[in-house]
C-alpha positions in Angstrom: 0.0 0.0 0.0 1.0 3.9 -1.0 2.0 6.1 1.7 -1.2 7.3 3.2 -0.8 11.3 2.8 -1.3 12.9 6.1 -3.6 15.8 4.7 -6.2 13.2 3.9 -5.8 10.9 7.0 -6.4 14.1 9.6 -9.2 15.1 7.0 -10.7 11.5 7.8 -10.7 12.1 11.4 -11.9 15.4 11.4 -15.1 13.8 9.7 -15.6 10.9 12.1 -14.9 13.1 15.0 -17.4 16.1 13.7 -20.0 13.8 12.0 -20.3 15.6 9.2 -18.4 16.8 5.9 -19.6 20.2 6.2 -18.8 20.4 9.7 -14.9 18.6 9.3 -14.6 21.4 6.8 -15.4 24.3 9.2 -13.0 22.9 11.9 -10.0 22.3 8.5 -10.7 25.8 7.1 -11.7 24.1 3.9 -14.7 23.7 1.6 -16.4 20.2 2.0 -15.5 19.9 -1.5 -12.2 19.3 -0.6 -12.8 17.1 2.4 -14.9 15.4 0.0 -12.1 14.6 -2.2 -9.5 14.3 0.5 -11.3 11.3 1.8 -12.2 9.6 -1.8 -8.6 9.9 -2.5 -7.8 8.0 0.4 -10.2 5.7 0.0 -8.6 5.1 -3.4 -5.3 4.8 -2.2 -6.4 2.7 0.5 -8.5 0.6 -2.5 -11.5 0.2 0.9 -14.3 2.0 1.7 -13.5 3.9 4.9 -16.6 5.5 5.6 -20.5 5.3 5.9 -22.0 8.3 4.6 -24.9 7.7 7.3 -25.8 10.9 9.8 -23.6 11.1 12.0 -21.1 9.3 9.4 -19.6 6.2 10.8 -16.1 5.0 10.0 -16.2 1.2 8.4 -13.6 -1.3 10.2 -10.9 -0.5 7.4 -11.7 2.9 8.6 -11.6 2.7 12.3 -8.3 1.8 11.7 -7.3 4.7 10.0 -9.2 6.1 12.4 -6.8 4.7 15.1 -3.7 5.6 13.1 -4.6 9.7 12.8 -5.4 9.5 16.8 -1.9 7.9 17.5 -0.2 10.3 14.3 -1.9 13.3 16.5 -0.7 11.9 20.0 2.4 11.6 18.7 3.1 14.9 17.3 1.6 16.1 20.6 4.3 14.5 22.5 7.1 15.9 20.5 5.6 19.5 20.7 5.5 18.9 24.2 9.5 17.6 24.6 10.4 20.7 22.4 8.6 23.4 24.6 6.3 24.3 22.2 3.0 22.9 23.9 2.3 26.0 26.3 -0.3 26.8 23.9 -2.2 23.4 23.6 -3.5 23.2 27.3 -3.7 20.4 29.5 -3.0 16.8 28.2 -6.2 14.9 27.2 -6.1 11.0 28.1 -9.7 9.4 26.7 -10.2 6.1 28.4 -13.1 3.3 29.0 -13.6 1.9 31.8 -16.3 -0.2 33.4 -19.0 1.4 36.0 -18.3 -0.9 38.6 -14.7 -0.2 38.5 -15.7 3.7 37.9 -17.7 3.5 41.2 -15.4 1.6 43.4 -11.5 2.0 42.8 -11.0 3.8 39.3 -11.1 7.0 40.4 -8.6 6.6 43.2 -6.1 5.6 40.9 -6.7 9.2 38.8 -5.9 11.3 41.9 -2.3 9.2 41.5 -1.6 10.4 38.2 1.2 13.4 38.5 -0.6 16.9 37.2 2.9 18.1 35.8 2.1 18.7 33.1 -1.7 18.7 33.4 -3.6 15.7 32.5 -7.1 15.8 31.5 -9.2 12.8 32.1 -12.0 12.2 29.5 -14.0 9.0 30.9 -16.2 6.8 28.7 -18.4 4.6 30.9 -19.2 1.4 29.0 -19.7 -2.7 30.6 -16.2 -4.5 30.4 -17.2 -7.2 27.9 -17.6 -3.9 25.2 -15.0 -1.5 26.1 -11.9 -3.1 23.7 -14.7 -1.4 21.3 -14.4 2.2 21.9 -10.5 1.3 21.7 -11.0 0.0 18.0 -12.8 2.7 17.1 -10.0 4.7 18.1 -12.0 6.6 20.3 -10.4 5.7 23.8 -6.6 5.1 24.5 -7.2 2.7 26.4 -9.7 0.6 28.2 -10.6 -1.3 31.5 -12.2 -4.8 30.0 -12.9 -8.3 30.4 -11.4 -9.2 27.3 -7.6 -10.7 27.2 -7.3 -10.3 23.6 -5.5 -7.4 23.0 -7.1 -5.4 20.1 -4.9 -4.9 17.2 -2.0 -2.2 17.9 -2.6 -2.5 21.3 -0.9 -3.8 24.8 -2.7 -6.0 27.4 -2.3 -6.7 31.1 -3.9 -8.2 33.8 -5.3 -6.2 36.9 -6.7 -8.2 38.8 -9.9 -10.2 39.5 -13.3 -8.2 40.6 -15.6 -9.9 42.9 -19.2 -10.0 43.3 -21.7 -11.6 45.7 -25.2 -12.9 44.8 -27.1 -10.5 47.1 -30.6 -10.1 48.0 -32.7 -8.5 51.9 -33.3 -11.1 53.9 -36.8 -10.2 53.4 -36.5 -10.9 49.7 -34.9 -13.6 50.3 -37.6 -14.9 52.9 -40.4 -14.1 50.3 -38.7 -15.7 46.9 -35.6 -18.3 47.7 -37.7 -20.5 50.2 -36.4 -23.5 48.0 -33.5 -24.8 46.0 -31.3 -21.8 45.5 -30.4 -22.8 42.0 -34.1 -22.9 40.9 -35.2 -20.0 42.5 -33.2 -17.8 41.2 -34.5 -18.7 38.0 -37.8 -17.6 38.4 -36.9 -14.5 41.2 -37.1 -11.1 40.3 -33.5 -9.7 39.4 -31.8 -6.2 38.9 -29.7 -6.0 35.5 -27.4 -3.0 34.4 -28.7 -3.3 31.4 -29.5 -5.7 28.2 -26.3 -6.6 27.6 -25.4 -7.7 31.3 -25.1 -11.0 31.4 -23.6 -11.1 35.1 -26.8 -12.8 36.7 -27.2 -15.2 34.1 -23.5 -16.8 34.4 -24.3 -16.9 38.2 -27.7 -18.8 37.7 -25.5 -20.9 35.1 -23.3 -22.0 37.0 -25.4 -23.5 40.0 -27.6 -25.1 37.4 -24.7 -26.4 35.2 -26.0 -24.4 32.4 -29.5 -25.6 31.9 -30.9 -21.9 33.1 -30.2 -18.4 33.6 -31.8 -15.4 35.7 -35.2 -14.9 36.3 -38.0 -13.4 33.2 -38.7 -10.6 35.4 -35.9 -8.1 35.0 -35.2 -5.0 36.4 -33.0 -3.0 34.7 -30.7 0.1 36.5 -28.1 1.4 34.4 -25.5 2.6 37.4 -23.8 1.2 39.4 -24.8 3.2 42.8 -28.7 2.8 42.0 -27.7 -0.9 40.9 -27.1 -1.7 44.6 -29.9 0.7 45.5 -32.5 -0.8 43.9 -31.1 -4.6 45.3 -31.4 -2.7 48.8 -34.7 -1.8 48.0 -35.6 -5.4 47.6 -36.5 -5.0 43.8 -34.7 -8.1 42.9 -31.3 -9.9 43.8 -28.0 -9.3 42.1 -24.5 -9.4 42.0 -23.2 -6.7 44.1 -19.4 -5.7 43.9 -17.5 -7.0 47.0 -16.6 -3.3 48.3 -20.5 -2.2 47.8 -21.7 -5.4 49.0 -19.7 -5.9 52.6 -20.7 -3.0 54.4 -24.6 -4.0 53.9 -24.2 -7.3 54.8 -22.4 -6.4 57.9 -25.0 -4.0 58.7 -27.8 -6.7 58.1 -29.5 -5.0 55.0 -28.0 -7.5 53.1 -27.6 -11.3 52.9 -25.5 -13.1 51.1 -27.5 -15.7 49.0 -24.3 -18.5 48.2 -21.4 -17.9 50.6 -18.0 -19.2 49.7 -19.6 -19.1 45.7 -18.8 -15.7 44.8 -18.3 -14.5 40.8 -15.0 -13.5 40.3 -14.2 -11.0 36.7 -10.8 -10.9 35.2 -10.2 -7.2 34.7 -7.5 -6.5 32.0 -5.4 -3.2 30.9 -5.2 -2.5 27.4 -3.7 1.0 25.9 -2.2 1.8 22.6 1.2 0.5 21.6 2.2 4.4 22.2 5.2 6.0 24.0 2.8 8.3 25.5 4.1 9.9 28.9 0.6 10.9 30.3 -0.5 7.3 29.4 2.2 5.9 30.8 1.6 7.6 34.3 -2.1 6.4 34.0 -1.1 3.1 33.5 1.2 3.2 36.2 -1.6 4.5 38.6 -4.2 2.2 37.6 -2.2 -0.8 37.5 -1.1 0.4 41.4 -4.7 0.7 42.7 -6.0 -2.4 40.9 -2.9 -4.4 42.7 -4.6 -2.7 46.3 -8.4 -2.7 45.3 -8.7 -6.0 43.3 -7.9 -9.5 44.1 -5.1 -11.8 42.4 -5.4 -14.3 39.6 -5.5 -16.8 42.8 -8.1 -15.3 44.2 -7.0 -14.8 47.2 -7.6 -11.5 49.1 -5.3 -8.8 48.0 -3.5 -6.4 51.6 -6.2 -3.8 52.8 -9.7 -5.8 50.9 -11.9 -5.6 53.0 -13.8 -8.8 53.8 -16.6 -10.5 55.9 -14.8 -11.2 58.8 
């Protein structure tokens, strides 16, 4: 393949990242005649089609990883500006990562108040489950994601942080009123709080006491956060699988119980970033690789120094 001219590769970018031609040509200073042909020349040279021309316009996988390459290209130039003293100008460092809403809710943001401010780092978040994250980094839209995925995505680094554990948690007076019988078979008919469609927590819980045959319960409950997720399981709408940091100071206080001791759900948590010799991404890795060793347990399983547990 030709060189890829950078003129049309920041062009391309400009559209995914505004949505629209016209708009990419406001921000370039241009007609959107030219960023028209800037991008049909790269699709040429490319020989793929590298965009949708839907509203917004969506990049196609050849071009999310174009897509990828301009954000790196831009990072990169960044960087050097920054080592030659010419970045005074640009303001504070932008660092877009994905991350998880359990995470986001229980040790993520610790590990963001370890991150040095010299120079300033900005911290844009995108909240997405674990299982989808490694899909904002192909896009190209995050540099670099908490997930549940140990594949790394193309161009990308991965590393283990740790294991996350929930509890299958319900009241007691749930649990008095629906789990009267065998646990396993209960559950599948019980009321049960989801984050959303695409959570599938519950249903590999209910799996694995009934060896696959069944998952969660018909009626679903649905709370998209990770606070009113444990809310609404206090609230006895349902049972769920509460984080183990959420979880242990309600079950200590009695609102809780703890439907399967000694069976929790344990979540690999992974690290992946952009094959980049980024210094502000380096530093956030560095932090969040830190606080995950503190916060989450060990591929053994076993209790990491200062979790706090039932005892």
């Amino acid at each position: 393949m030709e060189e890829l001219p950078l003129d049309q590769v920041r062009t391309l970018l400009a559209v995914v990242d505004e949505g629209t031609f016209d708009a990419a040509a406001v921000v370039l200073h241009v007609t959107p005649s030219a960023v028209s042909q800037r991008v049909k020349a790269l699709e040429q040279r490319t020989g793929r089609v590298l965009l949708m021309r839907t509203k917004p316009v969506r990049a196609t996988e050849s071009g999310e990883v174009v897509v990828r390459f301009a954000r790196q290209l831009a990072r990169l130039e960044r960087d050097a500006r920054v080592e030659l003293g010419l970045a005074a100008e640009q303001g504070p460092e932008r660092v877009p990562v994905a991350v998880n809403a359990d995470s986001l809710a229980t040790w993520f943001l610790t590990a963001l108040t370890r991150v040095p401010q010299e120079p300033p780092v900005c911290f844009e978040l995108h909240r997405e489950d674990e299982a989808h994250t490694t899909a904002l980094l192909r896009e190209g839209q995050v540099m670099a994601a908490v997930t549940s995925s140990p594949h790394p995505v193309a161009g990308c680094t991965v590393r283990l942080l740790g294991l996350a554990r929930y509890l299958a948690v319900a009241t007691p007076e749930f649990a008095a009123r629906h789990l009267t019988g065998s646990l396993a078979e209960d559950l599948t008919e019980a009321p049960t709080v989801v984050f959303d469609r695409r959570d599938e927590l519950q249903d590999a819980f209910v799996r694995s006491l009934t060896r696959g045959r069944s998952g969660a319960g018909r009626i679903r409950h649905m709370v998209p956060a990770s606070d009113g997720f444990r809310d609404a399981v206090v609230a006895g709408l349902g049972w769920g699988l509460v984080p183990e940091p959420q979880a242990v100071p309600l079950l200590r206080a009695g609102r809780l119980v703890e439907l399967a001791p000694g069976r929790p759900l344990d979540v690999p948590l992974y690290w992946q970033q952009w094959k980049l010799d980024s210094p502000a991404l380096s530093s956030v890795a560095e932090a969040v690789a830190a606080v995950a060793a503190e916060a989450l347990l060990p591929r053994d399983g076993r209790a990491a120094p200062g979790l706090p547990g039932l005892a």
